[in-house]
C-alpha positions, 0 to 999 in steps of 0.5 A: 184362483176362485177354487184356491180362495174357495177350498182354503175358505173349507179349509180354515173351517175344517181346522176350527172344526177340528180345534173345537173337537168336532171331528164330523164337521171337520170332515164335511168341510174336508169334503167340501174343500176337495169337492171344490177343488175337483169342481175345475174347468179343464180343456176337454182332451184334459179331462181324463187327466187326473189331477195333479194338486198337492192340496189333495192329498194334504186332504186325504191325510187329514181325513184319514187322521181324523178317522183314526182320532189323531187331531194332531196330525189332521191339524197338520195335514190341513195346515199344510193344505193351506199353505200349498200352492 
């Protein structure tokens, strides 16, 4: 729980971010929400499992609009990763 709270935190950063036209700190708030999704304790025979997380790839779409300039489509995707369980 304390990761979701956290990487929603970044989240809601990165889109003020975005909305203020600041691409590369809407970014390094994306990074950061992943990172801190990532960060999870697992039992260890787990540990190889990938993560399953739809947040995740809610991030990288965002991230992969924001290097293509779509502030539209980033603002979506990290709308999405908000609101994803």
């Amino acid at each position: 729980m304390e990761q979701t709270q956290g990487s929603r935190e970044w989240l809601k950063q990165a889109q003020d971010a975005l909305r203020a036209g600041q691409f590369g700190e809407a970014n390094e708030y994306l990074e950061r929400a992943t990172t801190r999704l990532l960060s999870r304790s697992t039992d260890p025979s787990r540990a190889g499992e990938p993560m399953q997380d739809n947040r995740l790839a809610h991030i990288v779409d965002a991230r992969q609009a924001l290097y293509r300039r779509d502030r539209r489509e980033a603002d979506r995707q990290i709308d999405m990763a908000i609101r994803a369980n």
